[in-house]
ZADRENMAR-811082 format. One line per 8 residues: number of its first residue (from 1); for each residue x, y, z of C-alpha. Coordinates in Angstrom, 1 decimal, padded with zeros to 4 digits, always signed. Each point is the difference from the previous one (the first is absolute). Layout:
% ZADRENMAR-811082
NUM) X:Y:Z  ...
% end
This chain:
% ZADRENMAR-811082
1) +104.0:+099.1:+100.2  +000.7:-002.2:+003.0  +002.9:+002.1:+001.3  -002.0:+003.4:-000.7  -002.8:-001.3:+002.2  +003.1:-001.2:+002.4  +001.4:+002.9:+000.3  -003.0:+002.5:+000.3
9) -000.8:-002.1:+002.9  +002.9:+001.8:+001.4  -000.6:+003.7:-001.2  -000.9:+002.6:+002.5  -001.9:+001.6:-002.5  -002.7:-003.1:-000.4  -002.1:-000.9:+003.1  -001.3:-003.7:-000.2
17) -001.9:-001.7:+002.5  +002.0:-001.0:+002.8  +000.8:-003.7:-001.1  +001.0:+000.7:-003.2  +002.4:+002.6:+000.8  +001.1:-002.4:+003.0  +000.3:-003.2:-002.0  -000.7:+000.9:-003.7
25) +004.2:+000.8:-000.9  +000.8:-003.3:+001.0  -003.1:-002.5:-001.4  +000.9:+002.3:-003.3  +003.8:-001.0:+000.2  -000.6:-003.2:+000.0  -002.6:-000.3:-002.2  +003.0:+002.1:-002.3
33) +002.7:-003.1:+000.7  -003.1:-002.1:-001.8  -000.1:+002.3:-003.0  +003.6:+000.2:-000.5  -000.1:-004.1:+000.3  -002.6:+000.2:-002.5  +001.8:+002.1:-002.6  +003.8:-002.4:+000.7
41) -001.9:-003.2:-000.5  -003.0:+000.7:-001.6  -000.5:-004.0:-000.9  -000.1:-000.8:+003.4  -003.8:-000.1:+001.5  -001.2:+001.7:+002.4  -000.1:-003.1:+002.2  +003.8:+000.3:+000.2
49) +000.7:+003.5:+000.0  -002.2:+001.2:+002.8  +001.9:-002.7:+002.5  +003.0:+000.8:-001.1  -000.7:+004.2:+000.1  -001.1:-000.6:+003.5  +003.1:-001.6:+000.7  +002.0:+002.7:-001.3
57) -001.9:+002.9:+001.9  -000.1:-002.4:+003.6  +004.2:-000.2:-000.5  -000.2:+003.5:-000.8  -001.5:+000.3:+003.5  +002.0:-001.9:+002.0  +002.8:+001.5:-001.5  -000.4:+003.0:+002.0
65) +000.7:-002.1:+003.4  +003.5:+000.7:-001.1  +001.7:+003.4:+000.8  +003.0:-000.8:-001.0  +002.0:+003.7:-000.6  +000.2:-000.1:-003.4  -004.1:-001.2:-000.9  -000.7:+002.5:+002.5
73) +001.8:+002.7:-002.0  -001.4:-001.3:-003.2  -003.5:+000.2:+001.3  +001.0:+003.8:+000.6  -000.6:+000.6:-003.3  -003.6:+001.2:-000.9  +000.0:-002.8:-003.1  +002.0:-003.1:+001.1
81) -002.5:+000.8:+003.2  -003.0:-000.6:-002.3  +001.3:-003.3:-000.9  +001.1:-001.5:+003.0  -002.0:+002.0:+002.9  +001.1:+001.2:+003.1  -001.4:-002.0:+002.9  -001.2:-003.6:+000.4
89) -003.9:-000.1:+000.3  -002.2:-002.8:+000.9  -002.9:+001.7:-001.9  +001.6:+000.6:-003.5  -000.3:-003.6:+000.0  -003.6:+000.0:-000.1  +000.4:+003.2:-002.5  +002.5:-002.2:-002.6
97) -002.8:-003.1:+000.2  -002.6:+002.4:-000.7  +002.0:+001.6:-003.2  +001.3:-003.2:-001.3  -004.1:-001.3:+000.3  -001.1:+003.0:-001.6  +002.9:+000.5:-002.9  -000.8:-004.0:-001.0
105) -003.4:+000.2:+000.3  +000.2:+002.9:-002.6  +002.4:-002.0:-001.9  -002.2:-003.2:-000.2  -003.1:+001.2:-000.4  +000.9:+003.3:-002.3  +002.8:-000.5:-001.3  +001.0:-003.6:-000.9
113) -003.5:-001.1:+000.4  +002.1:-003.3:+001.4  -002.8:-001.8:+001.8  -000.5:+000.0:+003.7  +000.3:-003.4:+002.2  -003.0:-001.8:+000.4  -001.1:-000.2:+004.1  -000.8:-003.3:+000.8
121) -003.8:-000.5:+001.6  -000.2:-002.2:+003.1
% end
């Protein structure tokens, strides 16, 4: 369902607001790197997997600095493009923190039913 949402934020046929057409493909991919974490380890909380998602989807990012000829031919292609992007953005940084947030708050609170941390009062 994630990458169905993720990719009609891309169709020309759909018009969404602004933001989410701007920034909804990317906070939907990486709330996609959580679920795919989720379904490899399933055992592993959420408290793990969302750190280590946003992890993934950040290197993912700053992967694209390099333009090396041959990851620059390979991003050519319409589906190893999907998975590794084209260009470095600061604000698909934000978008991947928001995904991950969103994909293990699901996960905690609809999923797993794991509990959330306590906040400490001061």
């Amino acid at each position: 369902m994630t990458i169905a949402m993720g990719w009609s934020t891309r169709s020309p046929r759909i018009r969404y607001p602004e933001l989410i057409a701007t920034y909804g493909g990317d906070t939907l991919w990486a709330a996609m790197v959580y679920w795919l974490l989720a379904w490899w380890r399933p055992r592993v909380p959420w408290p793990v997997r969302a750190p280590a998602a946003l992890c993934i989807a950040t290197a993912v990012e700053f992967s694209q600095l390099y333009q090396a000829p041959w990851i620059v031919a390979l991003r050519d292609n319409p589906v190893a493009a999907l998975v590794l992007g084209q260009g470095f953005l600061w604000t698909d940084l934000v978008c991947y923190a928001v995904g991950v947030a969103g994909a293990a708050l699901i996960d905690a609170l609809l999923l797993t039913k794991q509990p959330l941390p306590e906040m400490e009062h001061t």
